[in-house]
Each structure stands twice: as structure tokens, then as C-alpha cells.
C-alpha positions in Angstrom: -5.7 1.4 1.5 -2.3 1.7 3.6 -4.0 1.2 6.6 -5.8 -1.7 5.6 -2.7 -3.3 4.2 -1.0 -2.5 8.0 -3.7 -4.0 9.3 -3.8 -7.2 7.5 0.2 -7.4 7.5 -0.3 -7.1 11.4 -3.0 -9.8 11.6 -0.6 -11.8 9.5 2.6 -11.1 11.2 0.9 -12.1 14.6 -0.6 -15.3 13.4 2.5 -16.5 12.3 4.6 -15.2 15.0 1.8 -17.5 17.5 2.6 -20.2 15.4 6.1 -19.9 15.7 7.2 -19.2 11.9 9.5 -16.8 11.3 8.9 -17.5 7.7 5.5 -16.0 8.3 5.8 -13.3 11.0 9.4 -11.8 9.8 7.6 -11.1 5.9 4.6 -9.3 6.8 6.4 -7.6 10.2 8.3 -6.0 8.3 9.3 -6.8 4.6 5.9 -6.7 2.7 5.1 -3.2 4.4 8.0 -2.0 3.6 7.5 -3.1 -0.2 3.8 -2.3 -0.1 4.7 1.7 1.4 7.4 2.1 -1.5 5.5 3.7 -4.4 3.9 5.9 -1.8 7.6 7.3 -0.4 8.9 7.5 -3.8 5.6 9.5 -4.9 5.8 11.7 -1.9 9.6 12.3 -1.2 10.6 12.6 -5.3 9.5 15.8 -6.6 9.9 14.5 -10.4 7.9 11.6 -9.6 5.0 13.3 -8.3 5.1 15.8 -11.5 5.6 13.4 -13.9 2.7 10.8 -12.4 -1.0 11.1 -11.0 -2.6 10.3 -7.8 -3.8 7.9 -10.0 -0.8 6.1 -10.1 0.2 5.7 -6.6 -4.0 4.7 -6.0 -3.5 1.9 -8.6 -0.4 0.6 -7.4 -1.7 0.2 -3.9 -5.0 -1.1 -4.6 -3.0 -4.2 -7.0 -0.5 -4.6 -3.8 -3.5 -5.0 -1.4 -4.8 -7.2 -3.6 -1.3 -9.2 -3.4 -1.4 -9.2 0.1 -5.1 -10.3 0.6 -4.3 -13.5 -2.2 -1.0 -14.3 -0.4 -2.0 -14.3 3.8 -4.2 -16.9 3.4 -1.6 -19.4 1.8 0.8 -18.2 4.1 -1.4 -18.8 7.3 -2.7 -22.1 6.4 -4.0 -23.6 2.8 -0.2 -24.0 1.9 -0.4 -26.7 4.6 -3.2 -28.3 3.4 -2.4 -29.6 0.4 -5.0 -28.1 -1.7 -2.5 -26.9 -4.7 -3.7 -23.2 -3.7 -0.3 -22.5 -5.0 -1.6 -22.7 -8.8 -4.4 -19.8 -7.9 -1.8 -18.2 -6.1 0.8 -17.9 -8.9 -2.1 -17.5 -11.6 -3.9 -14.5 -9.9 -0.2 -12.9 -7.8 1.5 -13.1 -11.6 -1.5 -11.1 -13.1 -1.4 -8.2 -10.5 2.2 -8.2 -10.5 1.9 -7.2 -14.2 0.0 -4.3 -13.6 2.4 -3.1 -10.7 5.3 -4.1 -13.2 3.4 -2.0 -16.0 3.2 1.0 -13.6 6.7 1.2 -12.7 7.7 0.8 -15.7 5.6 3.1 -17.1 7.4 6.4 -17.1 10.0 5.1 -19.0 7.9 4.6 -22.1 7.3 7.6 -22.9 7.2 11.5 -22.2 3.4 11.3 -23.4 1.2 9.1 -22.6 -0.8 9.0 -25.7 2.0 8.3 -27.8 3.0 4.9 -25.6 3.8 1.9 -28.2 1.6 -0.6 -26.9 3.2 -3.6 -28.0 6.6 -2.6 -26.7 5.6 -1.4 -23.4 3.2 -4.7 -22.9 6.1 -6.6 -24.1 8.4 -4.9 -21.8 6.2 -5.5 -18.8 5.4 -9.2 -19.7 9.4 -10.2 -19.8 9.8 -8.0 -16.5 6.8 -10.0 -15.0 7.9 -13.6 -16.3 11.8 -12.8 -14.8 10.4 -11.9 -11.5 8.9 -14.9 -11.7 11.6 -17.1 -11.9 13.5 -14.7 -9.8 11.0 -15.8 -7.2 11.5 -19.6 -7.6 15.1 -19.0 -7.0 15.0 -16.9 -4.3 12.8 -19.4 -2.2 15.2 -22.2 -3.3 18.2 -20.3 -2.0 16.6 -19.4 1.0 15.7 -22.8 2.0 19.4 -23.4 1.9 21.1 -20.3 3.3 18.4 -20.0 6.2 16.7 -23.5 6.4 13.3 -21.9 5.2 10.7 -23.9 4.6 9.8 -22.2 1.1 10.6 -24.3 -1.8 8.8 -27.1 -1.0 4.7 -29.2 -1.7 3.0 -30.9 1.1 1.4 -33.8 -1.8 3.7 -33.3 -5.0 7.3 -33.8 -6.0 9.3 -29.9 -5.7 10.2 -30.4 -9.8 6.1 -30.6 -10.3 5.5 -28.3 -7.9 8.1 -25.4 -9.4 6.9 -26.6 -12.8 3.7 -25.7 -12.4 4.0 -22.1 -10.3 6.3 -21.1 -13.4 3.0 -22.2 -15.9 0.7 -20.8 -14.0 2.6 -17.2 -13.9 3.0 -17.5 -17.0 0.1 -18.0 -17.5 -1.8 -15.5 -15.4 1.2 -12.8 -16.8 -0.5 -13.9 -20.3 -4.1 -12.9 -19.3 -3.2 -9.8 -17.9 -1.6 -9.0 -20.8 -4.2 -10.0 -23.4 -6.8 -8.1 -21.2 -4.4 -4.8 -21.2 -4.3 -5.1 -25.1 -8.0 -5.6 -25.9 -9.8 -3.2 -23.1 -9.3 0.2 -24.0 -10.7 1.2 -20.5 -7.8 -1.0 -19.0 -5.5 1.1 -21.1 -6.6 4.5 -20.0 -6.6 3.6 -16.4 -3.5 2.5 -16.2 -1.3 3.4 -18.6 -3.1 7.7 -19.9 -4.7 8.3 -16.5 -1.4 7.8 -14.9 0.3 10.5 -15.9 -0.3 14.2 -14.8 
């Protein structure tokens, strides 16, 4: 999975940088592979971490930030200029993963054992987590557009007050879903919050 997510942060970075957008190239040059290689360094260069969690953990991690990346490039590249509203799949479906990735970081703090996790509290935890990032997010592309003269906070067809209206529903939304799925599959549960720990 790493070298897949090089590869496509590659393809992405040199897309953009032929198009001339640094708000394209300079992200998946070097920001999102930096954020997608984290869990891995921390797993590999903290000896506590790797006792405490499974290879499972660092496996489910990466395989929800591929899946980030692979939902994101193509609204990067292109469908953002269309004028399609991909941005309401793209905060559904980039909320919902994000849980999971919130979840898993999160997760050694709920407990020494796994079994004995409060499931309310640490789904809770990891929804409020999820829905601040969220926000977070809105901010930070509003601030950029005026620090760096980004072209982030912005909608080709709709007002920016619709447009931020509706990417904070829809992660809330899609922070909802994975949430409600986390509490009702039990498989969901073991993978990612028992199987995690060693």
C-alpha cells in the first residue's frame, strides 16, 4: 500500500505541477506523503507503539488513507472544475474514512484492553474528533486563500456560504454513518477497534 499511495501522490503531484497549480503539485509532492507515511514512522521508530498495537493497525490505517487519497486526486485534478458538486461525495465518503483513521489514533487511549473499550464513549470521542477536523478543514482553506491567495475556499456554480454549508452536512453526515456502522457491526468492531491491539 505505501508504494501505491507514492505512486498515485506522484501522478498527482505531476499533473498539477503541468498545470501549473501549486495548490495541486505542492500537497501531494510532499504534504500528503508525509501525512499518509506517519502511522508507519510512529509504528516503526516507537517501540511502545509497536508493543502496544498490531500490524493490524498500521495495515488499517493505510488502507483508509489510500482510500483518502484515491477519493481526493480526482477532485483535485479536475471534477472540482467542473462544477459537478463532487465536493458533497467528497466530504460524505473523506468524513467517513477519516473516522476510522480518527478511531485508530485514538484508540490506545481508551483503554489498556481492548475488550473492555466503552463503546459509546470511544465512538463518541472519535465522532467529536472527526466533526472538529471538519470544521478545522473549512477554516484552514479559508485562511489559506487569504494568507497565500489559494484557490481553496471557493464553488465554480454555488455561493461559498452554500457551498461551506453543505461540505460541513455532508461530513457530518458521512461522520454519522461511519459511526452508526461501527456501533451495529460487530465484525467492524473487532477489526478495528480488538484486532488492533497486540
Amino acid at each position: 500500500m505505501p508504494i501505491l499511495a507514492l505512486l498515485f501522490c506522484f501522478s498527482a503531484a505531476v499533473i498539477g505541477y503541468l498545470k501549473g497549480d501549486p495548490s495541486i503539485w505542492i500537497p501531494y509532492a510532499f504534504i500528503n506523503p508525509l501525512i499518509f507515511f506517519s502511522p508507519r514512522i510512529v509504528f516503526t521508530f516507537i517501540p511502545s507503539v509497536q508493543k502496544r498495537l498490531s500490524n493490524h493497525w498500521l495495515n488499517n490505517i493505510e488502507r483508509i488513507g489510500l482510500g483518502i487519497l484515491l477519493v481526493n486526486i480526482p477532485g483535485s485534478l479536475y471534477l472540482h472544475d467542473l462544477g459537478i458538486q463532487y465536493d458533497r461525495i467528497l466530504h460524505l465518503s473523506v468524513a467517513y474514512l477519516v473516522f476510522y483513521v480518527v478511531f485508530l489514533v485514538l484508540s490506545p487511549i481508551f483503554t489498556k484492553l481492548p475488550d473492555n473499550i466503552d463503546k459509546i464513549k470511544a465512538l463518541s470521542i472519535a465522532g467529536f474528533v472527526t466533526s472538529a477536523g471538519l470544521f478545522a478543514w473549512e477554516g484552514m482553506q479559508f485562511s489559506s486563500d487569504k494568507l497565500f491567495g489559494t484557490h481553496l475556499f471557493f464553488d465554480v456554480v454555488q455561493p461559498i456560504a452554500r457551498d461551506v454549508t453543505e461540505d460541513i452536512l455532508f461530513g457530518l453526515a458521512g461522520t454519522l454513518l461511519a459511526i452508526s456502522l461501527f456501533h451495529l457491526s460487530k465484525k467492524t468492531w473487532r477489526k478495528y477497534a480488538v484486532d488492533s491491539f497486540n
